[in-house]
SERO-4910 file (N, C-alpha, C, O; in steps of 0.05 Angstrom, whole numbers):
BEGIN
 pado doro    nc1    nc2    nc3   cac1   cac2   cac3    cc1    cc2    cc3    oc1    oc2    oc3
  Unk    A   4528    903    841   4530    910    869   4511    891    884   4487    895    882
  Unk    A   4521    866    903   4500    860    925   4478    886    940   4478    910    945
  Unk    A   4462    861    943   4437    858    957   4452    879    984   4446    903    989
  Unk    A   4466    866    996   4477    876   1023   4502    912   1022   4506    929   1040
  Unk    A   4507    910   1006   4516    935    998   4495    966    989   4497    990    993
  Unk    A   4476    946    973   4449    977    963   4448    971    989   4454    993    998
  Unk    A   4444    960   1003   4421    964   1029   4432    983   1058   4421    995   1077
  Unk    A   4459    978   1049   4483    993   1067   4484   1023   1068   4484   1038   1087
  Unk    A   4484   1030   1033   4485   1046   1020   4468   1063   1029   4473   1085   1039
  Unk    A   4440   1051   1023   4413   1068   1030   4415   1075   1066   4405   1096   1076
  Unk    A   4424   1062   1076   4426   1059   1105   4432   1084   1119   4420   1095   1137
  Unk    A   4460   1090   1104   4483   1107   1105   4462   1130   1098   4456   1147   1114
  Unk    A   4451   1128   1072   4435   1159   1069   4416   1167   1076   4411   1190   1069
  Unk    A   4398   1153   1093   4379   1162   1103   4384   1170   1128   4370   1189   1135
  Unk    A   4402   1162   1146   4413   1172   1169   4409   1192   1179   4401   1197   1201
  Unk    A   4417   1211   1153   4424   1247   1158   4397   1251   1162   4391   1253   1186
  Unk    A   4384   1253   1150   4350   1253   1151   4336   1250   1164   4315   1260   1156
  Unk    A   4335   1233   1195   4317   1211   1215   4301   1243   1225   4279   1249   1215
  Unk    A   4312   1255   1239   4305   1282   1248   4288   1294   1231   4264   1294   1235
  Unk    A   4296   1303   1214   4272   1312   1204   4251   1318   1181   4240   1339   1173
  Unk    A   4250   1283   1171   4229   1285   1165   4242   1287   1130   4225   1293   1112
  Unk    A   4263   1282   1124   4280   1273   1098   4275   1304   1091   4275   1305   1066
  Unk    A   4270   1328   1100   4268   1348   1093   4292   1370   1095   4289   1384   1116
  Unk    A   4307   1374   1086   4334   1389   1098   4326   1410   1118   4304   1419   1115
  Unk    A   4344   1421   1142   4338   1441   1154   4361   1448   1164   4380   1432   1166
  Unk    A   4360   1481   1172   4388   1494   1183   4397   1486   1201   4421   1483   1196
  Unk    A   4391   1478   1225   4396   1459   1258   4387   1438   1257   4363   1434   1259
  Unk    A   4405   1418   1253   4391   1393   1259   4400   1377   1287   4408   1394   1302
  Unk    A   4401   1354   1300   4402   1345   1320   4424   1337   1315   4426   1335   1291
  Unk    A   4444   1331   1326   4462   1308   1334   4454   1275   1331   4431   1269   1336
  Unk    A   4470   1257   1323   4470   1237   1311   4464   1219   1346   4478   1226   1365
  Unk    A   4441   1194   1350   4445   1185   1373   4455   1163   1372   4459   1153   1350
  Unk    A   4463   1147   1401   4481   1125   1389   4468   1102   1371   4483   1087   1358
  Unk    A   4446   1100   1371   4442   1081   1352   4441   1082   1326   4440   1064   1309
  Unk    A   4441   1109   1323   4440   1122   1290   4477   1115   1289   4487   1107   1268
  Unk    A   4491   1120   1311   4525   1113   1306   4537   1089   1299   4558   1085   1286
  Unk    A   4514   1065   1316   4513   1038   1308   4505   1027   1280   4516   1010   1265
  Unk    A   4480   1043   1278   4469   1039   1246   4492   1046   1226   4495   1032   1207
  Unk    A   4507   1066   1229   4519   1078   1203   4552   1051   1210   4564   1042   1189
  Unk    A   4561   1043   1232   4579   1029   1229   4579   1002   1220   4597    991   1207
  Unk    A   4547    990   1230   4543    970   1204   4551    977   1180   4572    971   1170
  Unk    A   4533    988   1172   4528    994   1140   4550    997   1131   4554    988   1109
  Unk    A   4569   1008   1143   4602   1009   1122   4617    984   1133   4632    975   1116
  Unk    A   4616    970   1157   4627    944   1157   4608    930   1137   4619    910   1127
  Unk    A   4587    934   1129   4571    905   1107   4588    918   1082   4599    901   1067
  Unk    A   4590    950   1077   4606    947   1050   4638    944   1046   4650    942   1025
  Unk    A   4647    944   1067   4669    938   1071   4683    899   1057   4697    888   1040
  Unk    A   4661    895   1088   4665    868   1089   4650    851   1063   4664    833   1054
  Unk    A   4625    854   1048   4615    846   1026   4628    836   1011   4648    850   1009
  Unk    A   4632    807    990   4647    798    980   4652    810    943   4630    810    931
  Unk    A   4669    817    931   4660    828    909   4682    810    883   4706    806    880
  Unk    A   4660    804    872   4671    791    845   4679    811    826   4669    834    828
  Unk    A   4698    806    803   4707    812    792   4678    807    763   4666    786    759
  Unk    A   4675    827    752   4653    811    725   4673    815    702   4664    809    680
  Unk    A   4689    821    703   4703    820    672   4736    816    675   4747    825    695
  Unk    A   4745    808    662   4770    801    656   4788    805    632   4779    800    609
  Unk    A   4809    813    634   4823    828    609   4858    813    597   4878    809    610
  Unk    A   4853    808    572   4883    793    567   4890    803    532   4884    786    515
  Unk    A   4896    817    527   4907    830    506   4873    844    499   4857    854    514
  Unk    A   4871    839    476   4845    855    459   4813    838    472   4791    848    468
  Unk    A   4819    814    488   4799    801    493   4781    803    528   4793    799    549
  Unk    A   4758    807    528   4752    812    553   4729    789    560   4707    789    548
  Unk    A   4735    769    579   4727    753    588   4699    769    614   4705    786    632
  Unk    A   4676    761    611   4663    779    619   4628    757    639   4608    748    629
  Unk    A   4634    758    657   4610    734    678   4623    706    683   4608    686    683
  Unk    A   4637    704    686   4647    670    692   4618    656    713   4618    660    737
  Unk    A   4604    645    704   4592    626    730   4593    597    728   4604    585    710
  Unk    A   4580    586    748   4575    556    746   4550    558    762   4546    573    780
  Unk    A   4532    537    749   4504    531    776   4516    505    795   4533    488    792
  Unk    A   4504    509    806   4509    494    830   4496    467    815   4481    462    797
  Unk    A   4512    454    835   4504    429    832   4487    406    857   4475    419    874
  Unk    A   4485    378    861   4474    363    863   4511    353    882   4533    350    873
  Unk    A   4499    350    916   4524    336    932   4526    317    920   4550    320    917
  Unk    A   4521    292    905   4534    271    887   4542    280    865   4556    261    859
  Unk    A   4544    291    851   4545    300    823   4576    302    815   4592    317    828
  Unk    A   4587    280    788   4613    283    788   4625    303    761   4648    304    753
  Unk    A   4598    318    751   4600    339    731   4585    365    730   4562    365    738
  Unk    A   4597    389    720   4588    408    732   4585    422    704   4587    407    684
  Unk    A   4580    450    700   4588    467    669   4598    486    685   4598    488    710
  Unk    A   4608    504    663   4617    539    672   4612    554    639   4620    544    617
  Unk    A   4599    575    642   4593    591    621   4603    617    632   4602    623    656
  Unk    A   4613    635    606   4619    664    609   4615    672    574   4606    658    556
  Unk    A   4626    703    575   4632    708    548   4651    715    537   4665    718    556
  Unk    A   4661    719    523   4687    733    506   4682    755    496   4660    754    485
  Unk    A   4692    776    494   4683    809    477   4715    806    475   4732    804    493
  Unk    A   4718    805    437   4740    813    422   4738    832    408   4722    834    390
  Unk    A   4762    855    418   4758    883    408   4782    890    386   4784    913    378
  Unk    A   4797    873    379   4816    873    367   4814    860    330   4801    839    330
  Unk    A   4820    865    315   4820    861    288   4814    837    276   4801    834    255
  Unk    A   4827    814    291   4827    789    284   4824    766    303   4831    773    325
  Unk    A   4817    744    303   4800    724    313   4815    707    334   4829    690    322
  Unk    A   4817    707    356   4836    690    379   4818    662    378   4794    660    370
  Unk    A   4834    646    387   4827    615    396   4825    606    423   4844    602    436
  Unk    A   4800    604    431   4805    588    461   4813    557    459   4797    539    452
  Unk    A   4837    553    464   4846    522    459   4845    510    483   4861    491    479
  Unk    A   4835    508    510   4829    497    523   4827    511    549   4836    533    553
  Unk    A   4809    490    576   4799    515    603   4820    493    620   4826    472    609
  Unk    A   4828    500    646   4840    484    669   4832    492    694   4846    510    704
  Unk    A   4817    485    705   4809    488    740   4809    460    762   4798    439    759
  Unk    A   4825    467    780   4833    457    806   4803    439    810   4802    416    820
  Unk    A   4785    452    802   4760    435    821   4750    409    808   4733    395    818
  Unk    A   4765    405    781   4750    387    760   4778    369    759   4797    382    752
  Unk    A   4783    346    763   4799    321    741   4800    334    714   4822    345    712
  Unk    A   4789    337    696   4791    343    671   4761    361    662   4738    354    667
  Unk    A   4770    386    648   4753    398    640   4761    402    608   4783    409    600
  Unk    A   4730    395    586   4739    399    565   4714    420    550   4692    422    563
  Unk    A   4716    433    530   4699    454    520   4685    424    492   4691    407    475
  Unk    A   4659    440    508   4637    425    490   4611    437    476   4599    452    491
  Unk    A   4592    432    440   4582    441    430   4555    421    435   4555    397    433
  Unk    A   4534    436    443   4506    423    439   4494    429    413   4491    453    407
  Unk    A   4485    410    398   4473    412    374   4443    403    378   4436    389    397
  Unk    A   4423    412    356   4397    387    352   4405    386    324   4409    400    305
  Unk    A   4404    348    333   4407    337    302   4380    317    299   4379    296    312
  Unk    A   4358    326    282   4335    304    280   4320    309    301   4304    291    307
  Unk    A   4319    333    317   4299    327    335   4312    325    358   4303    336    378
  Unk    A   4337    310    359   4344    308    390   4370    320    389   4383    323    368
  Unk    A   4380    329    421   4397    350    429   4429    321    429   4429    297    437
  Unk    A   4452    339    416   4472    325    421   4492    339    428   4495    361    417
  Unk    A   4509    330    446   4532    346    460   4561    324    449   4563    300    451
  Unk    A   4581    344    439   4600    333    427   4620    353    444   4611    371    458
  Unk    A   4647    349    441   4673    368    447   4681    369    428   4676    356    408
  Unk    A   4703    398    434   4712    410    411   4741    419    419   4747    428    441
  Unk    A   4758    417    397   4783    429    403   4778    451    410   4778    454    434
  Unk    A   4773    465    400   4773    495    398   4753    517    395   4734    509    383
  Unk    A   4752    542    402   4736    563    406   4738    586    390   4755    601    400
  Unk    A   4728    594    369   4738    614    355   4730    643    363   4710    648    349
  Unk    A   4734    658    374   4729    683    382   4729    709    365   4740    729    374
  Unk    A   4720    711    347   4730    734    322   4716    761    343   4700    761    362
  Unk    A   4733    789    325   4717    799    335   4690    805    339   4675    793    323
  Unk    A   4679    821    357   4653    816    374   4659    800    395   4682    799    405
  Unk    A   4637    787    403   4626    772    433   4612    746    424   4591    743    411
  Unk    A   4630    723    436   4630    705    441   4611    692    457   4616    696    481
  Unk    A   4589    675    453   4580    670    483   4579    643    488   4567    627    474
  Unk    A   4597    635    516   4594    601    519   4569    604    540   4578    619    558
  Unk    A   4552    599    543   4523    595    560   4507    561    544   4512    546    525
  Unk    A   4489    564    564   4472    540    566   4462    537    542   4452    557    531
  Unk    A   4462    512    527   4451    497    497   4462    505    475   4451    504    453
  Unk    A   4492    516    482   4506    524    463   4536    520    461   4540    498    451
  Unk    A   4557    532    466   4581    526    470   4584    520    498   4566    533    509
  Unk    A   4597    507    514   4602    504    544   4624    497    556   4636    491    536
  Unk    A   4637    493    572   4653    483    598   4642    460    611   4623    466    626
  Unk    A   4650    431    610   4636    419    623   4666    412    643   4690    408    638
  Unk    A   4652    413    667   4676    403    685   4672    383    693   4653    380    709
  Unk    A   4692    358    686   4684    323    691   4701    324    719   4718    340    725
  Unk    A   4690    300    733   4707    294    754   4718    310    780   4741    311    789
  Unk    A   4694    323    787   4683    355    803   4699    334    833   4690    313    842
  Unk    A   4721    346    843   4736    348    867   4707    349    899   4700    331    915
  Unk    A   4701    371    895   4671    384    918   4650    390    902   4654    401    881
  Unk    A   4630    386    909   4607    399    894   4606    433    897   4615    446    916
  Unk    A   4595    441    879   4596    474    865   4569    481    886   4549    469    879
  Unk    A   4568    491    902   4548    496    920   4548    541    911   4565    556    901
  Unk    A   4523    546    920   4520    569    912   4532    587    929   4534    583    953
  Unk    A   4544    612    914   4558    625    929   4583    616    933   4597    631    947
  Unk    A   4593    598    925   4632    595    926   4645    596    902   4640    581    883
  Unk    A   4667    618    903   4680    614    877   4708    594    875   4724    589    892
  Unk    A   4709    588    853   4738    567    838   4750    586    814   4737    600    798
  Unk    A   4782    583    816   4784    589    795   4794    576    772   4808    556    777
  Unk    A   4791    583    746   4789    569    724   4817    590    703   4821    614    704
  Unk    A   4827    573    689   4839    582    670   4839    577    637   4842    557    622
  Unk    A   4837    603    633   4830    605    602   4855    607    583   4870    627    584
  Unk    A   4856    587    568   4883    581    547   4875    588    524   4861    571    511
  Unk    A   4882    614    513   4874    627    490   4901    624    467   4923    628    478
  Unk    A   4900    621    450   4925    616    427   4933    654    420   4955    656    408
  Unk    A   4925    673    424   4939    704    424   4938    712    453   4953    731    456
  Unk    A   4930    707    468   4914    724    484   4932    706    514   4929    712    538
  Unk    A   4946    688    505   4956    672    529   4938    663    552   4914    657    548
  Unk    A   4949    660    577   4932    647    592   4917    668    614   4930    682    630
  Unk    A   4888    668    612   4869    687    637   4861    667    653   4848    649    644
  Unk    A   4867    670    679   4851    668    704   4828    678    708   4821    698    695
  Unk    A   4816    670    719   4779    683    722   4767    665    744   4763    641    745
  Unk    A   4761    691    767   4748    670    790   4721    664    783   4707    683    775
  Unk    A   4710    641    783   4683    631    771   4660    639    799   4665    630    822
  Unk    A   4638    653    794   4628    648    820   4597    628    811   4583    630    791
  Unk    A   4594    613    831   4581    586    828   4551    596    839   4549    594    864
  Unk    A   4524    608    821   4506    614    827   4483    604    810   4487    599    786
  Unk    A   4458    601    821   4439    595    800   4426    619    783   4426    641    795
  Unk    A   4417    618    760   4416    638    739   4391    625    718   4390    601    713
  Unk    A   4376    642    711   4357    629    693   4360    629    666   4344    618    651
***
């Protein structure tokens, strides 16, 4: 839930209360107009609030955080990490991702070999059951040849080409994350 929604939320409930004193009582006052103004924010902010989707569903497999960090206005490469939760018996394949915002996006493995970090691509993604995780220094999404820069707060969407599980959509939302 946004920042701007708890805050709506809380908004909305304290309202009833201004009078007196968050203490319930048998007569209370009538609502004044600015307590009418306050409460019509607060449901236009949850109204209007933007809401992402966190999980995604395509046979036994649940695609679950899509993000990207933002990037650098020159920057002609980006990543996207999420996870996979396979609930089903046997092991699907992610065989490749496709998003509008990249020239070519290919799935890639960071290793340390000797001391130093190496990033290679990979056909393929094995998903057995359990949870999958593509995140930072490990499996990834690198998106080459970035169309706009990934600025915080805008989502793209990306498609996931799974060998059982066919093809999932997943809107990515583009935020920084530690």
């Amino acid at each position: 839930m946004t920042f701007a929604r708890v805050a709506a939320i809380r908004t909305l409930c304290s309202l009833g209360d201004r009078y007196t004193g968050g203490m319930r009582q048998k007569h209370r006052r009538p609502w004044d107009r600015g307590q009418w103004v306050q409460a019509f924010l607060a449901l236009w902010l949850i109204t209007q609030a933007p809401v992402y989707a966190a999980e995604y569903r395509a046979g036994n497999l649940v695609v679950a955080q899509p993000w990207s960090p933002p990037t650098p206005p020159v920057a002609g490469v980006g990543a996207l990490y999420f996870s996979v939760a396979n609930g089903g018996p046997k092991a699907d394949l992610l065989l490749s991702v496709t998003s509008p915002i990249a020239r070519e996006v290919e799935i890639h493995e960071s290793r340390t070999v000797l001391g130093s970090i190496q990033m290679r691509a990979v056909t393929s993604v094995e998903c057995p059951p359990g949870t999958t995780k593509i995140s930072p220094g490990g499996l990834h999404v690198m998106l080459l040849g970035l169309r706009q820069p990934l600025v915080a707060g805008m989502t793209f969407p990306a498609s996931l080409h799974f060998r059982d599980a066919g093809v999932m959509t997943v809107q990515v939302l583009v935020a920084a994350r530690e």
